[in-house]
C-alpha positions as CSV (number, residue, x, y, z in Angstrom):
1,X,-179.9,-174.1,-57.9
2,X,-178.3,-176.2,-60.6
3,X,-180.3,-178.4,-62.9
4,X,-179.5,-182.3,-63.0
5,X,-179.6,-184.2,-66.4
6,X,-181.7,-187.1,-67.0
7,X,-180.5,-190.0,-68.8
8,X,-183.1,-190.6,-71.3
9,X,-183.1,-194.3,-73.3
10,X,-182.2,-193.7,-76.9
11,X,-182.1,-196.5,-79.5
12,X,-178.8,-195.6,-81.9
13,X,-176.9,-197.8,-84.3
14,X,-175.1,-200.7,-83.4
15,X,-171.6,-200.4,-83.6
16,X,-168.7,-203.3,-83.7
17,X,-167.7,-201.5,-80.0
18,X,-171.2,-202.4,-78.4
19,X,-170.9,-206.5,-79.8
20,X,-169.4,-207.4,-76.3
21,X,-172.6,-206.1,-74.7
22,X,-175.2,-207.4,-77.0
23,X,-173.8,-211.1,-77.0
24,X,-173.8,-210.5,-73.3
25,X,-177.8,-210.0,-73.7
26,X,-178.1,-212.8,-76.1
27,X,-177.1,-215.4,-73.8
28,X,-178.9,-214.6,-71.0
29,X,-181.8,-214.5,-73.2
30,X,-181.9,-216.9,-75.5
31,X,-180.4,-220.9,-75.0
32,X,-179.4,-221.2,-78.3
33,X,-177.8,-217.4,-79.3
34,X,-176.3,-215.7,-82.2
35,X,-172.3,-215.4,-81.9
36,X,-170.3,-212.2,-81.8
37,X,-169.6,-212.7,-85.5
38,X,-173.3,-213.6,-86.7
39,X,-173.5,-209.5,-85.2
40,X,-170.3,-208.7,-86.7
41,X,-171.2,-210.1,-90.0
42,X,-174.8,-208.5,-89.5
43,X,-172.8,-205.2,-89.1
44,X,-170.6,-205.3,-91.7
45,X,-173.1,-206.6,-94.2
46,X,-175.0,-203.2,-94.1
47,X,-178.2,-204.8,-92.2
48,X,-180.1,-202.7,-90.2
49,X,-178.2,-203.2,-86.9
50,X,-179.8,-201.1,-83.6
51,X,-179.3,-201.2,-79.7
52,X,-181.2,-199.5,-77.2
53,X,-179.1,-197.4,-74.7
54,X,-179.2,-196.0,-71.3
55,X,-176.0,-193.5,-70.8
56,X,-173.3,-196.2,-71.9
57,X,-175.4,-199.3,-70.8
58,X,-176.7,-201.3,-73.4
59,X,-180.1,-203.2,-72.8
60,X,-181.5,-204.2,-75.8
61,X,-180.9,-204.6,-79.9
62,X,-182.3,-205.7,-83.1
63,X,-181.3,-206.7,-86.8
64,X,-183.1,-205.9,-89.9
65,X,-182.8,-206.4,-93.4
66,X,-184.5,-204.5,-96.3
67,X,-184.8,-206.3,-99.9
68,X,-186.7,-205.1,-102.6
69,X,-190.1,-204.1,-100.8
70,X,-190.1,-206.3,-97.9
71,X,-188.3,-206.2,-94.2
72,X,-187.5,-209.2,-92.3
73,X,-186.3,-209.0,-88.5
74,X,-183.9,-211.0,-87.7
75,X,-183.6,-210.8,-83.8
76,X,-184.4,-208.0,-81.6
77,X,-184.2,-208.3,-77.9
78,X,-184.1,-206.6,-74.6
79,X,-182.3,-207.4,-71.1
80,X,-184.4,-209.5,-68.7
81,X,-184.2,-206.6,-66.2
82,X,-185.3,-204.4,-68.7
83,X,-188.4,-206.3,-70.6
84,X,-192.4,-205.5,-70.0
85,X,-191.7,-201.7,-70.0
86,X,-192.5,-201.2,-73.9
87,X,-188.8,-201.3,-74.7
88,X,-189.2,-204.3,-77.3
89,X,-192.1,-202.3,-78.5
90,X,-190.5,-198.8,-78.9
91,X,-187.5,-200.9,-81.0
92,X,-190.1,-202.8,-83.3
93,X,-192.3,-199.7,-84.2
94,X,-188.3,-198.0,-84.7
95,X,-187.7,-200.6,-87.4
96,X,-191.6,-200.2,-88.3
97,X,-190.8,-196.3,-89.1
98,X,-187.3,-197.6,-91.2
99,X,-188.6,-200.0,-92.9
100,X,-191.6,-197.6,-94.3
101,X,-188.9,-194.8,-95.3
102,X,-187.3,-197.3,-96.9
103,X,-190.2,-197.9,-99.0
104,X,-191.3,-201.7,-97.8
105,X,-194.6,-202.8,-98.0
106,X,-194.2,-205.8,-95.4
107,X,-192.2,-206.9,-92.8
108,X,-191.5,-210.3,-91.7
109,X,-190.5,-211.9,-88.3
110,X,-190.2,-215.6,-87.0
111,X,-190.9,-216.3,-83.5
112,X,-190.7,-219.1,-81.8
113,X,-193.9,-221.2,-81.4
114,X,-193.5,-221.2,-77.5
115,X,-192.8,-217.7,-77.4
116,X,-196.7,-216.4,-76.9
117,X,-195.2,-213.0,-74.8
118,X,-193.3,-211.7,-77.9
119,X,-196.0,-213.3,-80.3
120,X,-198.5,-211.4,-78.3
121,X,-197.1,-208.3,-78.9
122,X,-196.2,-208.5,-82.5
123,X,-200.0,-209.0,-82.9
124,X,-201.5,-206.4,-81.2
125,X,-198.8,-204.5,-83.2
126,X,-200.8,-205.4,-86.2
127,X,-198.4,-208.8,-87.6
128,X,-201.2,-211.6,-88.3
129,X,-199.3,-214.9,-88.8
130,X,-199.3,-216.4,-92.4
131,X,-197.1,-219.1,-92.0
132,X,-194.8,-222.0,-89.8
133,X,-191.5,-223.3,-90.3
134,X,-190.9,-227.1,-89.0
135,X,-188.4,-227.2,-86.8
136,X,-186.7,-223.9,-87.7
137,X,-185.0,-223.5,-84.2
138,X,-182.6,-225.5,-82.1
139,X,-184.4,-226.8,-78.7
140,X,-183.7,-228.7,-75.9
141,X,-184.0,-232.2,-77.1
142,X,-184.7,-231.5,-80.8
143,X,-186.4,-228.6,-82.7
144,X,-189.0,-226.1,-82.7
145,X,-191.2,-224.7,-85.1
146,X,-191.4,-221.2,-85.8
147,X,-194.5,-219.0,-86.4
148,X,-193.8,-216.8,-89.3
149,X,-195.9,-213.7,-89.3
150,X,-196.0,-210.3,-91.5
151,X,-197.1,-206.8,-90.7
152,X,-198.6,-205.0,-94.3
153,X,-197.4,-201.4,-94.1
């Protein structure tokens, strides 16, 4: 009797190999995405650059930055097929735990102000929001505003 290996999700850092896939997942989700060179840049500017992975499959990333005692999320996503099974959330407590051994006191995320799932769950995460930004994202027809919220580790 032989034992067969499971293929277990692991979140890893992004590498400039994996860009093909992640743009890939940033236009299906998102109408107005980041470019493989916003990642690129992302990369080689030493942010904080992460994709979740099932055996070579990619199906979900984020970007972070660390300044002085604060983290700010710049985008983190997960593949349609792949969201509402707590893979956003593993990701966001992942950069939670980094940010925390990096010694930040708060992290802060924009989402957008129609975006009540993934504002939803940065809540019950603990963010709180403490600010907007008029018209901060690109929209059909105009601009949005973002919520700006903040998690106090």
């Amino acid at each position: 009797m032989s034992a067969q290996l499971e293929e277990v999700p692991r979140i890893r850092q992004m590498l400039v190999k994996d860009l093909d896939a992640v743009v890939l997942i940033e236009r299906e989700v998102f109408l107005f995405p980041w470019t493989k060179g916003n990642f690129g840049d992302s990369i080689s500017s030493g942010y904080y650059c992460y994709v979740l992975e099932m055996g070579n499959h990619i199906f979900g990333y984020g970007v972070m930055t660390i300044g002085a005692d604060e983290a700010h999320i710049l985008t983190l996503s997960v593949a349609s097929e792949w969201q509402r099974e707590g893979w956003g959330e593993k990701l966001l407590h992942y950069f939670i735990s980094l940010s925390k051994e990096n010694n930040a006191c708060s992290i802060f995320l924009e989402v957008r102000k129609s975006n009540l799932g993934a504002a939803k769950l940065y809540e019950q995460i603990g963010f709180r929001q403490v600010g907007a930004r008029v018209g901060y994202y690109p929209a059909m027809g105009g601009r949005e505003d973002a919520i700006v919220m903040e998690l106090i580790l």
